[in-house]
C-alpha positions as CSV (number, residue, x, y, z in Angstrom):
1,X,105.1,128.0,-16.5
2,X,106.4,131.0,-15.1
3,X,104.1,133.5,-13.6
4,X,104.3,137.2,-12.9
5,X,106.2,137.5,-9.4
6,X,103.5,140.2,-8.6
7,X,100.4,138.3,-9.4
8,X,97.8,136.8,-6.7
9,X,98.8,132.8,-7.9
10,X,102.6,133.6,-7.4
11,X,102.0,134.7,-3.9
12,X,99.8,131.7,-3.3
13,X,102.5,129.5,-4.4
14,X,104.8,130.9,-2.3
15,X,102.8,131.1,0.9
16,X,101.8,127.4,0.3
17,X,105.4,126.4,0.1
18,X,106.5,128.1,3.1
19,X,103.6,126.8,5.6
20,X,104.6,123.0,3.7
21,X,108.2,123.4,4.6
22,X,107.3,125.1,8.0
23,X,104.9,122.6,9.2
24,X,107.9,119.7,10.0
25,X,109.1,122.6,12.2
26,X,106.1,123.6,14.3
27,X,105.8,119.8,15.4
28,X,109.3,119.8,15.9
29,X,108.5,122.6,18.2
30,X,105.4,121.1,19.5
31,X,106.7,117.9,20.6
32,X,109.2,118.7,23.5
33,X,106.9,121.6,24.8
34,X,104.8,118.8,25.0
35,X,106.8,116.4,26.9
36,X,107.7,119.2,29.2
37,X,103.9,120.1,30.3
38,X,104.1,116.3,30.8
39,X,106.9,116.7,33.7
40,X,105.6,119.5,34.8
41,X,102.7,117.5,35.9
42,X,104.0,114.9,36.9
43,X,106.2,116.9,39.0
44,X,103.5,118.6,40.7
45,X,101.7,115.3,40.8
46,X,104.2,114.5,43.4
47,X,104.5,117.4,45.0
48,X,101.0,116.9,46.0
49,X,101.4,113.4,46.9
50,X,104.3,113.9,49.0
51,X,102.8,116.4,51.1
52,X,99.4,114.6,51.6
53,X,102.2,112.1,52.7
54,X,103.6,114.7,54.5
55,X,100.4,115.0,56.3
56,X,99.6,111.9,56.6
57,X,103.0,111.7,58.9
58,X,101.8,114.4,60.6
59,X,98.9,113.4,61.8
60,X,100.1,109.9,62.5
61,X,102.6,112.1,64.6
62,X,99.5,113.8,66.8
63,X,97.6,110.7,67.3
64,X,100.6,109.1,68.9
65,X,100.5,108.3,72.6
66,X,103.2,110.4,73.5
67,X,101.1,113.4,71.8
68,X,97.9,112.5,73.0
69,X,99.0,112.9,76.4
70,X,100.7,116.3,76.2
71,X,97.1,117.2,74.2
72,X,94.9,115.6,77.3
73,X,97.4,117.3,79.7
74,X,96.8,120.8,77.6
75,X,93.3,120.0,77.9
76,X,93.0,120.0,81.9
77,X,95.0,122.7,82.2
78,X,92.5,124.9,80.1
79,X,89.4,123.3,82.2
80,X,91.3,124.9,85.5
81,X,92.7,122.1,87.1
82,X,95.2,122.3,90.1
83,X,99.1,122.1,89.1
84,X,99.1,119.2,92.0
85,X,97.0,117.0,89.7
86,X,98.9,118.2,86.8
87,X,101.9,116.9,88.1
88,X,100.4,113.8,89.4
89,X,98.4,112.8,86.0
90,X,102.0,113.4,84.2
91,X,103.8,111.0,86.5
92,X,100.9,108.4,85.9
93,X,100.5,108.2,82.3
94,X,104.5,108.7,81.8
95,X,104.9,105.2,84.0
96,X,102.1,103.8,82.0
97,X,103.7,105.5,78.8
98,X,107.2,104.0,79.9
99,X,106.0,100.6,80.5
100,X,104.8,100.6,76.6
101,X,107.6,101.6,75.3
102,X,109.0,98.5,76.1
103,X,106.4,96.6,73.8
104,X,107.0,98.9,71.1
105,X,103.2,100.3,71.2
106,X,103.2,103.8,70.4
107,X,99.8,104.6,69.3
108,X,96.6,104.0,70.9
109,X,94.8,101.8,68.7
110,X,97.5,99.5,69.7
111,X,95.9,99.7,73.1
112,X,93.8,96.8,74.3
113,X,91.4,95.8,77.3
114,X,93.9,92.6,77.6
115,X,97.4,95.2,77.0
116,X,95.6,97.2,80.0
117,X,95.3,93.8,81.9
118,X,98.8,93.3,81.4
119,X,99.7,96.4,82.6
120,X,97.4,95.9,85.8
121,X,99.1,92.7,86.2
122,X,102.9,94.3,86.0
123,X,101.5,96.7,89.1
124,X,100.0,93.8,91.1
125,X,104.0,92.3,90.7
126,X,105.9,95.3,90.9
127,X,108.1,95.3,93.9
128,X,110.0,98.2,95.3
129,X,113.4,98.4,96.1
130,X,112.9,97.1,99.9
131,X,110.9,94.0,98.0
132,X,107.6,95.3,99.5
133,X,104.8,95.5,96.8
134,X,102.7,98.1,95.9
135,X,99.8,99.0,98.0
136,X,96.4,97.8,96.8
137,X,95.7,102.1,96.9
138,X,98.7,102.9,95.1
139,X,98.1,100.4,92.4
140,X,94.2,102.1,91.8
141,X,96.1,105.7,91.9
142,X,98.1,104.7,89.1
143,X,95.1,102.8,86.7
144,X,92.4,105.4,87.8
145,X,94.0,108.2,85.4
146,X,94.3,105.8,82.6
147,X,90.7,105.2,82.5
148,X,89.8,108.6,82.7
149,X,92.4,109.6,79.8
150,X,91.0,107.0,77.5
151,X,87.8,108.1,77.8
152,X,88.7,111.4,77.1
153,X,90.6,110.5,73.6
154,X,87.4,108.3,72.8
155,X,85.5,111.3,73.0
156,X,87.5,113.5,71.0
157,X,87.2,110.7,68.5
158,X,90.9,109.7,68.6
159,X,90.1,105.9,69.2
160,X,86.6,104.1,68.1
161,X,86.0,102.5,71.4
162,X,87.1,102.7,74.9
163,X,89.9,99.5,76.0
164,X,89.6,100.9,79.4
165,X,85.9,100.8,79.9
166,X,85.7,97.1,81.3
167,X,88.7,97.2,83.1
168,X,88.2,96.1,86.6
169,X,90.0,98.3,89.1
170,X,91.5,97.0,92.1
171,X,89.0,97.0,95.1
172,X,90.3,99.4,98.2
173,X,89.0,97.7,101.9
174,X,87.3,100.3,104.6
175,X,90.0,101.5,106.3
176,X,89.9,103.8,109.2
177,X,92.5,106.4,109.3
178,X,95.0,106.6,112.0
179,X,94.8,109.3,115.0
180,X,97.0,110.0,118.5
181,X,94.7,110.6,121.4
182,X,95.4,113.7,123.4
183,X,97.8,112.9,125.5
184,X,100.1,111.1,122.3
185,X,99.5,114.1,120.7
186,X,100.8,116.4,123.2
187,X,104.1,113.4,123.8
188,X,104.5,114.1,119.8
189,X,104.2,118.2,120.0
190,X,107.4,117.9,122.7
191,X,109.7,116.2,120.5
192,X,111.5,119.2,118.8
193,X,114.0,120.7,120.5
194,X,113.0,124.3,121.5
195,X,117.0,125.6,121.9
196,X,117.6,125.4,118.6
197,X,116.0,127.4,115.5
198,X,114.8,125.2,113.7
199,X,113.2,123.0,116.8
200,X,111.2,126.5,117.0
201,X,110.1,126.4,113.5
202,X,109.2,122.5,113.7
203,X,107.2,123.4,116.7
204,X,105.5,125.8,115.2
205,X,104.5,123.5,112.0
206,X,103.0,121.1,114.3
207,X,101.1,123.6,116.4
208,X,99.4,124.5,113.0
209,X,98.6,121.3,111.8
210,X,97.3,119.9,115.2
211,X,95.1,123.0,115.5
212,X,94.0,123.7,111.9
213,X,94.0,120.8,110.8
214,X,95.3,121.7,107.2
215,X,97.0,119.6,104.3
216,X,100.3,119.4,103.8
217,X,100.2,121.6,100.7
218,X,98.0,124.4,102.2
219,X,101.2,124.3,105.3
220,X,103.6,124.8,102.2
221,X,101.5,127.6,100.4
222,X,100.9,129.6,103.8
223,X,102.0,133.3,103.2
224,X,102.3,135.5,106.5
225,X,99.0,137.8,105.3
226,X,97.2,134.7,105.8
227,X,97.8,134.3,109.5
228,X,95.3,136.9,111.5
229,X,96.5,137.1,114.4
230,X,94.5,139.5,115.9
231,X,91.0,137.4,115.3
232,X,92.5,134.2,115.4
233,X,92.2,133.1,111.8
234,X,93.9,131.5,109.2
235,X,93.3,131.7,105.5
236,X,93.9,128.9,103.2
237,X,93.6,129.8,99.1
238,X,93.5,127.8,96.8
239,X,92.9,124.6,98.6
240,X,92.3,121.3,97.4
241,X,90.2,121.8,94.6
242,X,91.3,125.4,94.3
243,X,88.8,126.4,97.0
244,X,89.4,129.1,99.8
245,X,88.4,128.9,103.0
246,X,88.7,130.7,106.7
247,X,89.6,128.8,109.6
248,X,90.0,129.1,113.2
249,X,93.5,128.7,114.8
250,X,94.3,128.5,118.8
251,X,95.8,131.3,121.2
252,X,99.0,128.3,121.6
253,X,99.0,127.6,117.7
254,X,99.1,131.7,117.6
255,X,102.5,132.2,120.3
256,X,104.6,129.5,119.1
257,X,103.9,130.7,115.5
258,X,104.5,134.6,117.0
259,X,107.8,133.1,118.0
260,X,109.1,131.7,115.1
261,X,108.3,134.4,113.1
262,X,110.2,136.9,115.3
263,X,113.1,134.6,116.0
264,X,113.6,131.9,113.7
265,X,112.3,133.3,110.3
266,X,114.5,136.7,109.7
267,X,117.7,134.2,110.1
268,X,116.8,132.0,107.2
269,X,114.5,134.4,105.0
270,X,116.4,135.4,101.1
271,X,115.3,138.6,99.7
272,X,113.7,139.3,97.9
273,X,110.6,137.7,100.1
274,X,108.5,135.8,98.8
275,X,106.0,136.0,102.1
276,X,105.9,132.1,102.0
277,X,105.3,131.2,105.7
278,X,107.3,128.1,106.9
279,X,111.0,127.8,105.3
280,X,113.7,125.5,105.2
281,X,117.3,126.1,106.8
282,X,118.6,127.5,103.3
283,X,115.5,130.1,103.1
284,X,113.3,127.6,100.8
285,X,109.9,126.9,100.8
286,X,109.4,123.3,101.8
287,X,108.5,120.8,99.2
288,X,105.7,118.0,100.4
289,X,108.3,115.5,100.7
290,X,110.7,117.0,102.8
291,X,107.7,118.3,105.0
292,X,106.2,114.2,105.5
293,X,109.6,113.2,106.3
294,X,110.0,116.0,109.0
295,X,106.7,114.7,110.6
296,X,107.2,111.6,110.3
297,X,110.4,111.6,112.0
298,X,108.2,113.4,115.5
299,X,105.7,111.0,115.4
300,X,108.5,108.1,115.4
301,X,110.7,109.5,117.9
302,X,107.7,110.1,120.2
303,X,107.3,106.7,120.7
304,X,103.6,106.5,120.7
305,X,104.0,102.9,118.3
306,X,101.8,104.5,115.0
307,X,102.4,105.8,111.8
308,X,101.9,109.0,110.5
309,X,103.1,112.0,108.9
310,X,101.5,115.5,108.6
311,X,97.7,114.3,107.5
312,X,97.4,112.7,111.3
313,X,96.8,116.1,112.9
314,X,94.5,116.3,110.5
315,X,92.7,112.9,111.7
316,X,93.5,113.7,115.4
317,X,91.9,117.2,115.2
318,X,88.7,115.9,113.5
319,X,88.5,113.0,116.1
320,X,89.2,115.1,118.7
321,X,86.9,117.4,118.0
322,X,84.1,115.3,117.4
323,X,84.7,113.5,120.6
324,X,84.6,116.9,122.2
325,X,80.5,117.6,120.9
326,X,81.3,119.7,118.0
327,X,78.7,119.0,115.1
328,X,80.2,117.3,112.5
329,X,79.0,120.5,109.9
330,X,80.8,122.3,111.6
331,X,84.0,119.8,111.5
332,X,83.1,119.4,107.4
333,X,83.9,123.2,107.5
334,X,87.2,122.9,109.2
335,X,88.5,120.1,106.7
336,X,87.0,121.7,103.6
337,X,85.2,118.6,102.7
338,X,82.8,119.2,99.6
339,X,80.4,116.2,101.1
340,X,79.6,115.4,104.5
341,X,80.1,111.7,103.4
342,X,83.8,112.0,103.7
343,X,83.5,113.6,107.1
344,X,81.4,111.1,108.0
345,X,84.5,108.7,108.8
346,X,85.1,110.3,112.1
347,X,82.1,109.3,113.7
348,X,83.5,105.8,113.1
349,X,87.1,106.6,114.3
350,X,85.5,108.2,117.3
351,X,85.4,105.2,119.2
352,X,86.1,106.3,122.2
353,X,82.9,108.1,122.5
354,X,81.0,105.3,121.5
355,X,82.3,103.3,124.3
356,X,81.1,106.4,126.8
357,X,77.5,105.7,125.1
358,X,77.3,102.2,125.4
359,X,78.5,102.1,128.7
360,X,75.7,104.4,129.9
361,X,72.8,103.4,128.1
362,X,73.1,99.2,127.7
363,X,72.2,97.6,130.7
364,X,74.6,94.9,131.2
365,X,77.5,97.3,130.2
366,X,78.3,97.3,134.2
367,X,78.8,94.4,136.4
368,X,76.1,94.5,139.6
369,X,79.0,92.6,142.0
370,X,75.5,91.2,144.5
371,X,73.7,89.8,141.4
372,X,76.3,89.0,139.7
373,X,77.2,86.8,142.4
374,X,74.1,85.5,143.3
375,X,74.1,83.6,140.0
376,X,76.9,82.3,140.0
377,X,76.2,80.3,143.0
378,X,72.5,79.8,141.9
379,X,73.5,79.0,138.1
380,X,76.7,76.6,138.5
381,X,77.3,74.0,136.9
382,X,76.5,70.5,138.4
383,X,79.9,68.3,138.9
384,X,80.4,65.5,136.2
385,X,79.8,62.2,137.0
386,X,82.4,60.2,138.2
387,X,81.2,56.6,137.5
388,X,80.8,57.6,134.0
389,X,84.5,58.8,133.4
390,X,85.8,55.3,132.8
391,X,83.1,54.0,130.6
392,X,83.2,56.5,128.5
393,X,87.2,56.3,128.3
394,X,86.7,52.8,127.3
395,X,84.7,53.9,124.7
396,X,87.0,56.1,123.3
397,X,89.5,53.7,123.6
398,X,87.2,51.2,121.9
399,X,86.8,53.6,118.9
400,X,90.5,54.2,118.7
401,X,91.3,50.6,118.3
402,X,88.7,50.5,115.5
C-alpha cells in the first residue's frame, strides 16, 4: 500500500527505517571509542603506578646510608655545632661508611648490633702503615659518633630500633697527661733559632702557648685585635664549644710576640690581610697539622726524653700554675673548662707538690740519723745458728733425693 508522502504514517515509516539502518552504525561508533577510554585508563593507570614507583625509589634513595649521613650532618649544622666537629663526624662515618661498602650494605636496616661488632672488631686489627695499631682512644673516637648517629636516625624514625644501643665501647685507662717542669720548659722555649724569621715567629708561638695556655685551633684563629697589648690580654672567640673567653698573657709572651709582629710578619703577610695572627713562610694561616708537627719537632730536639706537641704548654701551664698556689677556679678559667672535673686532673699531675706536703706533715718522711741509728744497733737481727746449717742442708738434700 502506498501512502501519501506527506502524511504522519509515511514520515513514521521513514524515520523508523532510518534509526534501523543507523543503529549498526552508532555501535560501530561506539565500540572503538570504547576501547580507547579503555587505554586511556590503562595508560594513566601506569602512569600512576610508575611514579608511586618513582617514589618509592626515591625514598628508598633518602633512607640510604650515604643520605642519611649528609641529612644527620645537615642536622648538626642547623643545631650550631663547630665546623671542627663537622669535619671530624664526616671523617668518622665516611670510614665507617667505606668499610660497608665493602659488604655491599647500603641502607641501615642492613645495620646490625653483630655488623657493628664486626666493625669494632676491624678497628681492634687495623694496623697502620708503621704496623703499630690503633690506640685504644682512637678506636672509641671513631665508634662514639656511630652511636650517637644511630640514635639520631632511630629518633627520626628512619630505623625501628637502635643496633648501636648495646654496643660495648672500648674502655679508656686513667691516664695522666704529660707536662715539662720549668726548667724543660724553658730548654724547649730555646730551641728555635732567633737569627732567622721564622725561628722569631716559632718563638713567638711557644711563648703563647706556654703562657696562655690555648689549643691549638684558638693559636690558628688568633687575629691581631685579639692581642691587648696594653692590658695584657688575649681574646680567644669561638673556642671549643664556640665559647669566648679573656685571658691573661705575660710581659715576655707580649715582646717576643711585639717582635714578630714588627719583624717577621710584614715579610710573609698577602694582601689583602686577613688579620690572622701566626702565618706560615708563604703568608698562610697554619693548618692544626702543620702547627703539631712544628711543636713537636722543639720538644724533640730539646732533648728533655717526652712527647708532646702544642697541648703540653697547655698541661705544663696548668701544672705549673697549680703548683704555684693558684686556685684551681681560677685555672678552670684559664683552660675554658665547662666542669671543674676536667680541671681537676692537675691536682693529680701536680705531684711534685704533693711530695712538698708529705714531706712536711708525715712524721717518718725524714730520717732522724741518732734514732735511726740507735735501732739499728738495738733492733738487729741475731746471727743464724751455725750448728744448724748442715742439718738442715741434709734435709734439703734428703727431700731432693726423694
Amino acid at each position: 500500500m502506498d501512502l501519501p508522502p506527506n502524511s504522519f504514517l509515511a514520515r513514521s515509516a521513514s524515520a523508523a527505517f532510518e534509526l534501523f539502518h543507523s543503529q549498526p552504525l552508532c555501535v560501530a561508533r561506539w565500540l572503538p571509542r570504547r576501547r580507547h577510554e579503555k587505554n586511556v585508563t590503562h595508560l594513566v593507570e601506569q602512569f600512576r603506578s610508575n611514579r608511586l614507583t618513582h617514589r618509592k625509589l626515591n625514598s628508598c634513595h633518602a633512607t640510604t646510608l650515604v643520605a642519611l649521613a649528609e641529612k644527620y650532618l645537615e642536622y648538626l649544622a642547623v643545631k650550631g655545632f663547630a665546623e671542627t666537629t663537622l669535619r671530624v663526624r664526616r671523617v668518622y662515618l665516611g670510614m665507617f661508611l667505606t668499610w660497608c661498602g665493602r659488604s655491599r650494605t647500603t641502607v641501615p636496616s642492613q645495620v646490625t648490633k653483630a655488623f657493628l661488632e664486626s666493625y669494632q672488631r676491624y678497628l681492634f686489627d687495623y694496623r697502620k702503615k708503621d704496623g703499630r695499631p690503633l690506640a685504644v682512644a682512637s678506636q672509641l673516637t671513631r665508634l662514639a659518633p656511630l652511636k650517637v648517629w644511630f640514635k639520631w636516625m632511630t629518633r627520626r624514625d628512619y630505623i625501628p630500633q637502635d643496633p648501636a644501643s648495646e654496643l660495648e665501647l672500648p674502655r679508656i685507662g686513667y691516664k695522666l697527661p704529660s707536662v715539662l717542669t720549668k726548667d724543660e720548659t724553658e730548654l724547649v722555649l730555646q730551641q728555635p733559632n732567633l737569627q732567622t724569621r721564622l725561628g722569631v715567629r716559632d718563638r713567638a708561638m711557644l711563648e703563647m702557648l706556654y703562657s696562655t695556655g690555648i689549643r691549638r685551633m684558638e693559636l690558628i684563629q688568633l687575629k691581631l685585635y685579639d692581642v691587648d697589648k696594653k692590658h695584657g690580654l688575649v681574646t680567644i672567640r669561638e673556642g671549643k664549644g664556640r665559647r669566648d673567653r679573656v685571658v691573661p698573657i705575660g710581659e715576655r709572651a707580649l715582646f717576643w710576640i711585639e717582635k714578630y709582629l714588627t719583624e717577621t710578619r710584614p715579610t710573609v703577610v698577602k694582601q689583602p690581610d686577613a688579620s690572622v695572627a701566626f702565618l706560615t713562610a708563604t703568608g698562610q694561616p697554619f693548618t692544626p697539622n702543620h702547627l703539631s708537627w712544628l711543636a713537636r719537632r722543639y720538644v724533640r730536639g730539646s732533648g728533655v726524653g717526652k712527647n708532646g706537641a702544642c697541648h703540653i704548654f697547655r698541661h705544663t701551664m696548668a701544672t705549673l700554675m697549680l703548683e704555684g698556689g693558684a686556685d684551681i677556679r681560677y685555672i678552670q678559667a684559664m683552660l675554658g673548662h665547662v666542669r671543674l672535673d676536667t680541671t681537676k686532673i692537675y691536682t693529680h699531675v701536680s705531684i711534685r707538690m704533693l711530695k712538698q706536703i708529705h714531706t712536711a706533715t708525715h712524721p717518718a718522711a725524714k730520717l732522724d740519723s741518732q734514732n735511726s741509728i740507735a735501732q739499728v744497733r738495738t733492733q738487729s737481727p741475731c746471727p743464724p745458728d751455725v750448728s744448724s746449717a748442715p742439718e738442715a742442708q741434709q734435709g734439703e738434700e734428703t727431700r731432693e733425693h726423694n
